[in-house]
Residue frames relative to the residue before (quaternion, step in Angstrom):
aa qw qx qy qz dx dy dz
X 1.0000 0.0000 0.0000 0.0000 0.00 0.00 0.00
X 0.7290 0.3510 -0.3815 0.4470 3.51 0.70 -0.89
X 0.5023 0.5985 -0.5036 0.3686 3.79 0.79 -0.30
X 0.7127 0.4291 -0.3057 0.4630 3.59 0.65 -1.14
X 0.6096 0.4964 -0.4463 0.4276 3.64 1.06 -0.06
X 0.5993 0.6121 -0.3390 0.3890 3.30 1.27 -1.00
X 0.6905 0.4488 -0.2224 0.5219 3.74 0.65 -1.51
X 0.4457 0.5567 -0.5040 0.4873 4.22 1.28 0.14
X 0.7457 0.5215 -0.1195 0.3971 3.23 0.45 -1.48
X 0.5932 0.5602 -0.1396 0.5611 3.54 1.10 -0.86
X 0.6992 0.3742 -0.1642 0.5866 3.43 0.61 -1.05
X 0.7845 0.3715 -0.3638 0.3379 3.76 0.28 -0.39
X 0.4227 0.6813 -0.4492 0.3942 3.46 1.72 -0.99
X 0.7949 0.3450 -0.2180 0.4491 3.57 0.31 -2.11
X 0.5579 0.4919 -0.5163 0.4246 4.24 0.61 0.39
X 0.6604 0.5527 -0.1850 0.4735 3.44 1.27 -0.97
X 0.6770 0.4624 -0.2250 0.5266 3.70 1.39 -0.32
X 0.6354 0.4982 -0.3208 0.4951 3.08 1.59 -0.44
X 0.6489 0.5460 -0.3356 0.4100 3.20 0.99 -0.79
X 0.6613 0.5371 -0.2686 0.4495 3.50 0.69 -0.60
X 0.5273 0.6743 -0.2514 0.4517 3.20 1.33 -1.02
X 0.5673 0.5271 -0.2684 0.5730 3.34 0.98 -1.75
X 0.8179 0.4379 -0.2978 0.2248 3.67 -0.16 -1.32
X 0.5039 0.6987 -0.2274 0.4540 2.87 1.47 -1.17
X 0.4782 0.6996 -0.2314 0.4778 3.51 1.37 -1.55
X 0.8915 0.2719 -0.1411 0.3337 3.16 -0.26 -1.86
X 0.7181 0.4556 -0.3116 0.4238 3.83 1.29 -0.36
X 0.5548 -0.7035 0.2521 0.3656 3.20 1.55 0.55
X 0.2783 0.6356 -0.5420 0.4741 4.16 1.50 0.61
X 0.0638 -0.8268 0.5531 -0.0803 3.75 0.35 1.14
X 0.6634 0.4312 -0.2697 0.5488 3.82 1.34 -0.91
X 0.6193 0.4363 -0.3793 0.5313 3.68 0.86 -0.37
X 0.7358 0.4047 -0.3670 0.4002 3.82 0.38 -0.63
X 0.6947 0.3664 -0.3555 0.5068 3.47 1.16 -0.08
X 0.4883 0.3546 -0.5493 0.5780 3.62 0.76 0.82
X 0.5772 0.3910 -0.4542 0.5548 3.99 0.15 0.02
X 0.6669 0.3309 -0.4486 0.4946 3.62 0.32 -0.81
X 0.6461 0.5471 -0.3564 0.3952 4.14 0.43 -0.91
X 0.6523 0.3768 -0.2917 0.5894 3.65 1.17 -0.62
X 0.6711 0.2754 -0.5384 0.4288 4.08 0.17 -0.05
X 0.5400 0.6389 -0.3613 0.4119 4.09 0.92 -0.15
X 0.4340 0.6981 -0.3034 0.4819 3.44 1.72 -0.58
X 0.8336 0.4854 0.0646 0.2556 2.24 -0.30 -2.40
X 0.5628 0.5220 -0.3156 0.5578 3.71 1.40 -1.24
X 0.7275 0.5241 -0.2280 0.3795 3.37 0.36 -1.98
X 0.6601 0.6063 -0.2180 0.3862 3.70 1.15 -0.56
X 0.5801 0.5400 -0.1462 0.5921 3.00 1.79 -1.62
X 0.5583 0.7015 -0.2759 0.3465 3.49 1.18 -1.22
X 0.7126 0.4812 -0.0226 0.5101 3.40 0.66 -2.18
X 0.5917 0.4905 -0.3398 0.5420 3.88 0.73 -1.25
X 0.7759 0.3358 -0.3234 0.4250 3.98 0.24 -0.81
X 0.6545 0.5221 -0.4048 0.3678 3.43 0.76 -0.60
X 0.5882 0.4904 -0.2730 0.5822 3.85 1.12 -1.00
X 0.6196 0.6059 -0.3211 0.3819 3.76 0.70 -0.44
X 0.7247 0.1335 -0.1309 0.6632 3.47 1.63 -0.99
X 0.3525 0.4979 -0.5053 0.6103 3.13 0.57 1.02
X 0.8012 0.1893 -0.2963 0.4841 3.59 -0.19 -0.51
X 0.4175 0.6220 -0.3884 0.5367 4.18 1.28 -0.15
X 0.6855 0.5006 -0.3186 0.4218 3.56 0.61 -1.55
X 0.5771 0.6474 -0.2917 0.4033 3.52 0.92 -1.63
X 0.7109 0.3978 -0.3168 0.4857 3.56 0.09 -1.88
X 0.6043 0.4750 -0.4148 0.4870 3.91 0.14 -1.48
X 0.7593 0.1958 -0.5285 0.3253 3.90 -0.22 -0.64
X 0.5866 0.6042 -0.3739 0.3886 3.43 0.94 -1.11
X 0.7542 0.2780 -0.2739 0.5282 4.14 -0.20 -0.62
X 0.3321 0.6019 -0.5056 0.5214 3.84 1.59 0.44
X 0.8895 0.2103 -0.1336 0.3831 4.02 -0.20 -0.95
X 0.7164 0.4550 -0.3812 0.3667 3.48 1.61 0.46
């Protein structure tokens, strides 16, 4: 349950960064929309790494509590 809360929360930030982004876009603040664009690239790339080391360290225990 909390995962599906987590990937709610996750998923709206980067819709909400995009949108602004876009806006940011359309009134011409070109240096502000590419620090919003530099913060949803963060944030993914963070979300990205955090999940990969997450089943990676799952894989580990499962082999390890595998041979005892």
């Amino acid at each position: 349950m909390s995962g599906l809360i987590i990937v709610g929360v996750v998923g709206s930030t980067i819709i909400a960064a995009s949108a602004t982004e876009s806006k940011l876009l359309k009134v011409g603040k070109y240096v502000e929309s590419e620090m919003v664009h530099n913060l949803t690239c963060f944030i993914l790339g963070v979300i990205t790494a955090g999940s990969f080391f997450w089943l990676m360290w799952d894989l580990v225990q499962k082999f390890i509590w595998g041979f005892m």
